[in-house]
FIGU-810049 format. One record per residue (C-alpha): residue number from 0; residue in three letters; x, y, z. Coordinates in steps of 0.25 Angstrom, whole numbers, m for minus. Each point is the difference from the previous one (the first is absolute). Layout:
{r NUM, "ALA", {X, Y, Z}}
...
***
This chain:
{r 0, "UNK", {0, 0, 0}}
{r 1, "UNK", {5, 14, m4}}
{r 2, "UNK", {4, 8, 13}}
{r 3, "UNK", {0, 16, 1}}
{r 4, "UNK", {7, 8, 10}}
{r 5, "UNK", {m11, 1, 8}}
{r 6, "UNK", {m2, m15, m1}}
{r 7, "UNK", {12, m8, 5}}
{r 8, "UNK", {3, m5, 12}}
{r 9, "UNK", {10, 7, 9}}
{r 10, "UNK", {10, m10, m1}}
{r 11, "UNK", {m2, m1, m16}}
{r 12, "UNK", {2, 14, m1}}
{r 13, "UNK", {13, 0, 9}}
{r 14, "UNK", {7, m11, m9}}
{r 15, "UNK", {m5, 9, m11}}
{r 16, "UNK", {6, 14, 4}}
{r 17, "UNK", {14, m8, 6}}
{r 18, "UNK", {1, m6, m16}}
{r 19, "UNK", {m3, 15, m6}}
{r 20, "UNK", {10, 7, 11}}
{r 21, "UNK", {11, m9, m4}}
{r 22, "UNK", {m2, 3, m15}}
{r 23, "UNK", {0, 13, 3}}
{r 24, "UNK", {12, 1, 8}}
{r 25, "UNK", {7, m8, m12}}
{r 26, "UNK", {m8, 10, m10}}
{r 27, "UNK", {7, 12, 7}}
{r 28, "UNK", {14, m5, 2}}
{r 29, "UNK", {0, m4, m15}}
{r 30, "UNK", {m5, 14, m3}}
{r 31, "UNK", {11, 6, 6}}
{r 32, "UNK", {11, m10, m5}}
{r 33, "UNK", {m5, 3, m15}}
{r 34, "UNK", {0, 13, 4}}
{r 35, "UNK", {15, m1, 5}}
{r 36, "UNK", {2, m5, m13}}
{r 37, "UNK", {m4, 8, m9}}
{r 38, "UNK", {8, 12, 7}}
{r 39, "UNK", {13, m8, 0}}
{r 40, "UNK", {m1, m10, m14}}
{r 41, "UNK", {12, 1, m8}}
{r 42, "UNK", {6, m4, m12}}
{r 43, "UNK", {m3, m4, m15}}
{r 44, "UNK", {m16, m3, 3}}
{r 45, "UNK", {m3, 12, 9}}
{r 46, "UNK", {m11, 5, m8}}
{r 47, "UNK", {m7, m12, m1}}
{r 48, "UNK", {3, m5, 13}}
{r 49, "UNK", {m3, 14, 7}}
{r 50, "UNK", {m13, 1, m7}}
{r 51, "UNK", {m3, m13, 4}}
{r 52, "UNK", {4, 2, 15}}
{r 53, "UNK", {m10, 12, m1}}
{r 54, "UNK", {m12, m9, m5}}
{r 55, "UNK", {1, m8, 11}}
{r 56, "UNK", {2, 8, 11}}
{r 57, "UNK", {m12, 10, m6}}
{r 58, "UNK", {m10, m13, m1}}
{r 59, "UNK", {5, m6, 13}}
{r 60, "UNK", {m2, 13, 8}}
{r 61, "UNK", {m16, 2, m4}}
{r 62, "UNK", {1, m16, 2}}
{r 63, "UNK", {5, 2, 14}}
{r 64, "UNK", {m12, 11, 2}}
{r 65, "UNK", {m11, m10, m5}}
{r 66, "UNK", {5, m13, 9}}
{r 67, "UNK", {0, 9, 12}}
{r 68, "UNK", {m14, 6, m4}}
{r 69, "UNK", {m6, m13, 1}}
{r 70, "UNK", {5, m2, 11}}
{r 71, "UNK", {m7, 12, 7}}
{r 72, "UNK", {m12, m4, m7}}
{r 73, "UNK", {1, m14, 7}}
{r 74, "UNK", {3, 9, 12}}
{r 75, "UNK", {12, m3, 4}}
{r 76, "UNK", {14, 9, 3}}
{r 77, "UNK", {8, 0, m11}}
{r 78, "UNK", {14, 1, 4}}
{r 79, "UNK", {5, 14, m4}}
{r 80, "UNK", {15, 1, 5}}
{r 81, "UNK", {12, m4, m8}}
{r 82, "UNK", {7, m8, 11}}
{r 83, "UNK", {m13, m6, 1}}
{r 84, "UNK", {m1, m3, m13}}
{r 85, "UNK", {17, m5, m1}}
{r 86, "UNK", {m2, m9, 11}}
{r 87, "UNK", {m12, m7, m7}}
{r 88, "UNK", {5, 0, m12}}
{r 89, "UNK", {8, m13, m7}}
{r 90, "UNK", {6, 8, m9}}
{r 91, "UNK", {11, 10, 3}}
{r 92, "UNK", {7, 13, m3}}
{r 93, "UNK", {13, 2, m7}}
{r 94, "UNK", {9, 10, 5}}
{r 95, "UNK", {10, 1, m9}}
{r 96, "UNK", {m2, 1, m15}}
{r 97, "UNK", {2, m12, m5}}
{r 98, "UNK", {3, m2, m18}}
{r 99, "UNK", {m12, 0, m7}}
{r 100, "UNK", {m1, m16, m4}}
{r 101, "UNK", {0, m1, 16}}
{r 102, "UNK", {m10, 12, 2}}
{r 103, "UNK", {m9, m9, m11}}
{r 104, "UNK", {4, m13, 7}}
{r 105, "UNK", {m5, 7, 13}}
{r 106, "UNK", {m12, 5, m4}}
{r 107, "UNK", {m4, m11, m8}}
{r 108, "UNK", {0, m9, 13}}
{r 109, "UNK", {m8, 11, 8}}
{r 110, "UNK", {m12, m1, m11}}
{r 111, "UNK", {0, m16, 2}}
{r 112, "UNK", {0, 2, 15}}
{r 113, "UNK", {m11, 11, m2}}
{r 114, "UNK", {m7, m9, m9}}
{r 115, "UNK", {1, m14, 9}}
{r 116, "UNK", {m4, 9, 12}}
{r 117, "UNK", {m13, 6, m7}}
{r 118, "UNK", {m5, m14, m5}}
{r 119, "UNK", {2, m4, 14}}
{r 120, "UNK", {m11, 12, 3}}
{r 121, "UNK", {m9, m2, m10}}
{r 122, "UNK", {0, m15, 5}}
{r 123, "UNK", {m3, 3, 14}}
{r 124, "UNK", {m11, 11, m5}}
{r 125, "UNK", {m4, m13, m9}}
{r 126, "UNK", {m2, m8, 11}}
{r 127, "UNK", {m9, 10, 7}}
{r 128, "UNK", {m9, 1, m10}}
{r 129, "UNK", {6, 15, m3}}
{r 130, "UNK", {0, m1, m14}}
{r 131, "UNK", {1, 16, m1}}
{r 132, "UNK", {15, m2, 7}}
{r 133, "UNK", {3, m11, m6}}
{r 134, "UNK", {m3, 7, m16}}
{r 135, "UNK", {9, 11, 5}}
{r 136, "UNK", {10, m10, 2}}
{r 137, "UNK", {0, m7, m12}}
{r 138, "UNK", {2, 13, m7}}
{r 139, "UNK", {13, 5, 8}}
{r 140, "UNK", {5, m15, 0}}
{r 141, "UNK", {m1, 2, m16}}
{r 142, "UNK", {8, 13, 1}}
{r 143, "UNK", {11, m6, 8}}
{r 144, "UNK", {0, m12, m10}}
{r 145, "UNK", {1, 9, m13}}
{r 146, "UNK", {11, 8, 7}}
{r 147, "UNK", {9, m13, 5}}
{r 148, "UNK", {m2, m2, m15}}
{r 149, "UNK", {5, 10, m6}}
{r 150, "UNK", {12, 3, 10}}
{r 151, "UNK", {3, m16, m5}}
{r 152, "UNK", {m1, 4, m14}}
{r 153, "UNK", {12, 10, 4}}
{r 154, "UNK", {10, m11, 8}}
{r 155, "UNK", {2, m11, m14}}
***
């Protein structure tokens, strides 16, 4: 049976808002790592690669929006700090500036990560019966994916 916000269990929609928090965290990190390397990319592909860096980050901030949105909508608290956010998160920052086939090798592992962790939520959503959460995630997982795929396309 399809479940709304204002019809799930307490606990469905704790397992719910956890799952969207953690792609959120994941979502911003990975923001801010594009972001990082669209300032710093180098070399013979820099246009390519620094336009690419910017369609990410640009798609994963209004992403990063939307996950927490529903995630107020559910009526939860979504996290909103950046420690927060970087303790939660499984992928990390890069401090230095690493060559551009690392920043791409990088960046490719945090959109499989990004997409792994949003199927998770849209399973957990699934298996409440929110199937609004669930479409949501579908979609972001299928962002993520394209991005890991094109980031490959780059490494052969």
């Amino acid at each position: 049976m399809t479940q709304t916000a204002q019809t799930l269990s307490t606990d469905a929609t704790a397992q719910i808002i956890e799952a969207l928090n953690q792609s959120v965290a994941e979502t911003a990190v990975t923001t801010m790592l594009a972001q990082n390397f669209h300032w710093n990319v180098t070399g013979m592909a820099f246009g390519t690669l620094h336009d690419l860096f910017q369609t990410i980050y640009d798609d994963h901030f209004k992403a990063q929006d939307d996950l927490a949105e529903r995630i107020r909508a559910l009526e939860g608290h979504a996290e909103g700090t950046l420690a927060g956010m970087l303790k939660r998160s499984k992928v990390s920052e890069v401090e230095e500036a690493p060559s551009a086939e690392e920043m791409i090798r990088l960046m490719k592992d945090a959109q499989e990560t990004l997409a792994e962790t949003i199927a998770g939520a849209g399973e957990t959503a699934a298996n409440h019966g929110d199937t609004l959460t669930e479409d949501m995630c579908i979609e972001r997982g299928q962002v993520h994916e394209k991005f890991a795929w094109m980031l490959r396309a780059h490494l052969k």
